[in-house]
C-alpha positions, 0 to 999 in steps of 0.5 A: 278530966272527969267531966270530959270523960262524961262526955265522951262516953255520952256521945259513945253511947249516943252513937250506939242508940243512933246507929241502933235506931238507924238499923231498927227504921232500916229495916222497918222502912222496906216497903212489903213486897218491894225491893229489899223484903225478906222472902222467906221460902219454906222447903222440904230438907229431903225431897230431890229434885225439887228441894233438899240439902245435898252432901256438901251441906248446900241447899238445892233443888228445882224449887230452891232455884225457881224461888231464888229467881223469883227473888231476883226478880223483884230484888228480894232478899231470898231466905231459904227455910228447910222445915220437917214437911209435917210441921210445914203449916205451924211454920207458915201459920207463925210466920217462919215461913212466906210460903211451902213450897217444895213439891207442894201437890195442890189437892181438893182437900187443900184446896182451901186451906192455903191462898194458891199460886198458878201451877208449875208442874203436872205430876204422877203418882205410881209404885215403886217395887224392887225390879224383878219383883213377883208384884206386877200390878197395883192388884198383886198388892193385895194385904202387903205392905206399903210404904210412903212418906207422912205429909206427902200428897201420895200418903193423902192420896191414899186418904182421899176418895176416888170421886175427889181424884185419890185412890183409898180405895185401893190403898185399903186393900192394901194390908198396912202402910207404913209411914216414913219421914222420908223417902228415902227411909222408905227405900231402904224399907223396900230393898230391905224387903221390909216392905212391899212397894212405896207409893210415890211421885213419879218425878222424885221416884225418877230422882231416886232411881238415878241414885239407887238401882234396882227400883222399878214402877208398876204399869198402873198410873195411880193418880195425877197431881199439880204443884204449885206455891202454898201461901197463907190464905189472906196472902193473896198480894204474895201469890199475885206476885209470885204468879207474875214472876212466874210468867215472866220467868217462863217466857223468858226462859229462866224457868227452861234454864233451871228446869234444864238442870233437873232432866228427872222433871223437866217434861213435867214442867207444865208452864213451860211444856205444854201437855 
């Protein structure tokens, strides 16, 4: 009786190490970047419309979407990562993340930090003040206070020299900028009256407008920016992929159809709107 004990617990555990093995070489045997590979798409948690977690928990956005279908489109398996934006290049560097892609402004001092898709969305960068406000240009602020998100392409903007298409100039007139994690925290900042303006981009500012009211822009269109998909830079098969989906996603209308959910930025949509 005993001995028959011993086997059959041989064979259960031969069957444990066996089914072990078969799961282990399953997924060992997916070939990169082909049907079945994990797609591990690094997000902004809070950067509506293009990336966030809304009020039920569920994760959406312009990005969220595209990069779902570009999933589909190979039979990837898609995996959405919401990261802290200021952490975003330790995510990509350890492997967390395929790539950052969440409003990703392509900027000459990113330029060669990160292998680049084609862009997908030509953007603004204004200010926002509260409506009625006695500041009516860029110049009334003067030594006020200024409010942005950390890790945007507006605060680098701020950073960047007007000949490489930023604008420190003007942001060193400015008499402090306070730096946010989120928009939203800038927002409060403003109706507050804690600060006096936030710079930012046009389309997440359009967004936020639908949700809070008495925000306005300043006339004064501060600078221009491109949004497109950040990889790793030795990941140049991922962004020739990415581009070709893209493409094809634009002609045949997937991108018109999703863009069309998030009317705060479809005129922005550069692949499939023509400027």
């Amino acid at each position: 009786m005993k001995r028959v004990v011993a086997i059959l617990l041989t064979l259960a555990m031969a069957a444990v190490m066996l089914a072990g093995c078969g799961s282990s070489g399953s997924d060992e045997g997916v070939e990169k970047y082909g049907k079945g590979w994990e797609f591990k798409h690094g997000f902004d948690r809070d950067f509506p419309p293009y990336s966030h977690i809304d009020d039920n928990g569920e994760t959406t956005g312009f990005d969220v979407e595209l990069a779902q279908a570009v999933a589909d489109y190979y039979g990837w398996k898609y995996t959405g990562v919401p990261i802290n934006w200021d952490a975003k290049d330790a995510e990509l560097e350890s492997g967390s993340i395929d790539c950052i892609w969440s409003g990703f402004t392509k900027s000459p001092a990113r330029e060669d930090k990160y292998a680049w898709s084609e862009p997908y969305s030509i953007n603004t960068i204004k200010l926002m003040v509260l409506e009625g406000s006695d500041i009516k240009s860029a110049e009334d602020l003067k030594g006020k206070k200024v409010g942005v998100q950390t890790e945007t392409s507006a605060q680098e903007m701020m950073e960047t020299p007007e000949e490489e298409g930023g604008c420190k100039e003007l942001a060193d007139t400015f008499g402090e900028i306070v730096v946010s994690d989120v928009y939203t925290t800038s927002i409060n900042d403003l109706k507050a009256k804690a600060i006096d303006a936030i710079m930012i981009d046009v389309t997440t500012g359009n967004y936020q407008m639908t949700k809070v009211d008495g925000l306005a822009y300043l006339d004064d269109d501060i600078c221009d920016e491109i949004y497109a998909v950040g990889c790793r830079p030795e990941d140049t098969e991922l962004v020739e992929k990415i581009n070709e989906a893209l493409k094809a996603l634009a002609e045949d209308g997937t991108m018109d159809k999703i863009g069309k959910n998030y009317p705060d930025i479809y005129e922005n949509l550069s692949m499939i709107n023509q400027k």
